[in-house]
Legacy VTK file of the C-alpha trace (Angstrom):
# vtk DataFile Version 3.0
C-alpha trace
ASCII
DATASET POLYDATA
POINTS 97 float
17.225 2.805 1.048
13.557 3.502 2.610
11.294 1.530 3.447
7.271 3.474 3.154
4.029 2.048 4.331
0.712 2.970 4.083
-1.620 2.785 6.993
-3.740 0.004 5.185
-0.586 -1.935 5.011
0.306 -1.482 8.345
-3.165 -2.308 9.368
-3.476 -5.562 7.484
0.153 -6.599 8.761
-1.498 -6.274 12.328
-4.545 -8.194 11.651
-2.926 -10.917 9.586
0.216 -11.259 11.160
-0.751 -10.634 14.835
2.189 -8.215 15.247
1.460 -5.961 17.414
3.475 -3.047 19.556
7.050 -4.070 20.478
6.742 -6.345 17.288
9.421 -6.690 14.619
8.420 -7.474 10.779
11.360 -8.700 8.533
11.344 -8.306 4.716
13.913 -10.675 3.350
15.257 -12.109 -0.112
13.503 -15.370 -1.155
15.142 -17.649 -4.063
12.423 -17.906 -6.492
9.164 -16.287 -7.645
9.425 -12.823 -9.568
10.322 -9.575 -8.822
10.524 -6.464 -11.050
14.429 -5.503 -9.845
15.782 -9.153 -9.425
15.154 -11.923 -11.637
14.839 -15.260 -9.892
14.145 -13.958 -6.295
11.189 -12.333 -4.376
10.418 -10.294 -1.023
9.654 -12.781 1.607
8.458 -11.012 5.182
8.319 -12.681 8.548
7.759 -11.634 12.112
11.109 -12.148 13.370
13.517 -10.470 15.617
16.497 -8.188 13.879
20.136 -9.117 14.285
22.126 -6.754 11.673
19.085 -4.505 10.794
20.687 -1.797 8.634
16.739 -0.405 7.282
13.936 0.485 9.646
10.732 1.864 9.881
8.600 2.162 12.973
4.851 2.112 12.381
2.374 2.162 14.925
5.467 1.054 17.206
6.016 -1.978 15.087
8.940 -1.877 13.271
9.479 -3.120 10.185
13.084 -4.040 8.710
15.778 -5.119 6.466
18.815 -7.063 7.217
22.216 -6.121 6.269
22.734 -9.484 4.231
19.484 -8.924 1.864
19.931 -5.252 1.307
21.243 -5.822 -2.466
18.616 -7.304 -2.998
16.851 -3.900 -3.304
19.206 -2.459 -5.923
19.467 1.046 -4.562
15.322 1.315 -4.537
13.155 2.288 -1.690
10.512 -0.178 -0.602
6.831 1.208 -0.719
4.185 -1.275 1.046
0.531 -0.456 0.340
-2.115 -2.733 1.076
-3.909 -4.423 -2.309
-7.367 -4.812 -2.272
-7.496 -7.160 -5.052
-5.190 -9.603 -3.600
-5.983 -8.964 0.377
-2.427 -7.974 0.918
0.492 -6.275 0.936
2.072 -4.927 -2.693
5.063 -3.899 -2.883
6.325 -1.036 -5.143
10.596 -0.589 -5.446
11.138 3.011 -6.689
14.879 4.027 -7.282
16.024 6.527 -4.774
LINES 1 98
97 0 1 2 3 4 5 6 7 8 9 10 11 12 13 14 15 16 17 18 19 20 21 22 23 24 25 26 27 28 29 30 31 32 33 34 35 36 37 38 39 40 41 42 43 44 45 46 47 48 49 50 51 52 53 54 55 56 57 58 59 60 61 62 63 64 65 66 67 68 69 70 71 72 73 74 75 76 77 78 79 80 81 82 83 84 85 86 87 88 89 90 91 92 93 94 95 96
């Protein structure tokens, strides 16, 4: 697994999150919602720090994760974060790896 943003992404993470460098950014499984490669659950993302990180990216020296404990969540895709103009956020795209 991969995890792939854009810079728009990572830009909008850092002005609507406040993360900044040194900063960790957790996606995670949510129960509920919709989600094109698990029925009933949903990416959730928070600004937390990791614990059993197994994914990481670093972007603009913020890195963004995924714990060990939500990693099937993702199937055997690769996360791909752009940033959505239409929605003012993130969109995520899971593309099988």
């Amino acid at each position: 697994m991969d995890i792939q943003l854009s810079k728009a992404a990572v830009k909008w993470f850092q002005d609507e999150m406040m993360v900044k460098e040194g900063d960790h950014v957790r996606f995670f499984v949510r129960y509920g919602g919709s989600s094109p490669i698990q029925d009933g659950f949903s990416l959730g993302v928070s600004k937390d720090d990791p614990i059993e990180a197994v994914v990481t990216k670093e972007e603009e020296g913020i890195t963004f994760y995924v714990e060990e404990k939500d990693v099937w969540y993702f199937d055997g895709h690769n996360l791909e974060v752009e940033y959505s103009e239409q929605s003012d956020g993130p969109a995520y795209d899971y593309n099988k790896n």
